[in-house]
N, C-alpha and C positions, 0 to 999 in steps of 0.2 A: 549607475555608471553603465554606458551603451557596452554591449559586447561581454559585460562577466555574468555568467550565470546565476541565475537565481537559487537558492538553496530549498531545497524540497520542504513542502509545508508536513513534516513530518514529527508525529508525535509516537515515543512506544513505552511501554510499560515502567517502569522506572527499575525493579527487581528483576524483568525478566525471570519470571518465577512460573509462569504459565500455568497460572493455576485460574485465568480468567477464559472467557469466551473468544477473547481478542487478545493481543500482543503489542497494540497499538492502534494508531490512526494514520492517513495520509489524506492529504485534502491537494490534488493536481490540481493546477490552474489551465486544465484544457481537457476536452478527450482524445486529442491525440495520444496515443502510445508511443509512438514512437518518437516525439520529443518531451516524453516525461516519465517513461520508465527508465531510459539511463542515469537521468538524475537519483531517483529511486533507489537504484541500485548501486550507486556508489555510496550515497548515504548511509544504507543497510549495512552493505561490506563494509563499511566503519566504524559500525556498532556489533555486525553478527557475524563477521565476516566473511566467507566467498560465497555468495550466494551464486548457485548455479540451474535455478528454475523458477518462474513466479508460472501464477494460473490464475486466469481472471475469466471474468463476462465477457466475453464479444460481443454483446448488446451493448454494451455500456460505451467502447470504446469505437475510434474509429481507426479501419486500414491495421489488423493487431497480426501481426505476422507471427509463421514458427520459434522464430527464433531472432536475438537482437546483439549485438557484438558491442559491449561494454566494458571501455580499459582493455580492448585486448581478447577478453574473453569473452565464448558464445553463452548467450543464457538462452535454455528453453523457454519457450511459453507454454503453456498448458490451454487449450481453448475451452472453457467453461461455459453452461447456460443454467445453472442452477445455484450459482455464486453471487447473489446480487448483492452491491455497495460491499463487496469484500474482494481483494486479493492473495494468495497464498503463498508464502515465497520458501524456496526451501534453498538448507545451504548444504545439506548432506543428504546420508541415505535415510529416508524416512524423517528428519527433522526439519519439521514445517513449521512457521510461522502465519499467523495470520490478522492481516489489518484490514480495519473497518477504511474504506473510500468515500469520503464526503465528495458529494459530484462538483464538479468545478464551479458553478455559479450559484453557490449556497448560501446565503447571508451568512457574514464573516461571524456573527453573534451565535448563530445555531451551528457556524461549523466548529466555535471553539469548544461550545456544548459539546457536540456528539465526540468530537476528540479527546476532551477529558475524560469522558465517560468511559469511551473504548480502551483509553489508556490507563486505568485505574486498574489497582492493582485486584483483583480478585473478582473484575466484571463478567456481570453475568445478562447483562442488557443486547434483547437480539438488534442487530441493525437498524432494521426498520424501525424500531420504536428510539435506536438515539438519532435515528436521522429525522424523525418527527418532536423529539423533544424541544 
């Protein structure tokens, strides 16, 4: 249906027990930032809720600014180069989340791989080997 938004391809742990490597998965359909982290972020605040910072790769993404106004409120960015295919979102002081990024133009077969992976509960598989699985 033209004009309603698409719902973020977003997968997280089922227990939230964070006792894995990751917290979840998100698979954008672009590397723009800036039309796919608000989505993102309303999602999260749904499940974890106010999220008030994410920290990603600037490599990864394109035009990724300080900071981005979602629902009203500003969320930090964190500019990262040592973060590859992960973002970090945090909702308080010190309580971080972190989701594995399947890049946008992934075969939909290996992104639901590496998403279940990242999202099981007790995973211990770094990045790069579920985004290679």
């Amino acid at each position: 249906m033209p004009g309603v938004p698409l719902l973020p391809r977003l997968v997280l742990e089922p227990t939230m027990s964070r006792g894995g490597v990751f917290d979840g998965a998100w698979w954008p359909r672009s590397n723009r930032v800036l039309a796919e982290l608000p989505d993102l972020v309303t999602a999260l605040g749904a499940h974890l809720g106010r999220i008030i910072r994410v920290g990603l790769d600037t490599s990864a993404w394109d035009g990724v600014p300080r900071s981005v106004v979602v629902n009203g409120l500003l969320i930090r960015v964190n500019w990262l180069t040592s973060s590859h295919a992960t973002i970090s979102v945090t909702r308080g002081f010190q309580d971080h989340f972190l989701l594995l990024v399947v890049p946008p133009r992934t075969d939909p077969e290996k992104a639901s791989t590496a998403m279940a992976g990242a999202s099981a509960t007790g995973n211990h598989t770094p990045a790069a080997e579920l985004l290679t699985s």
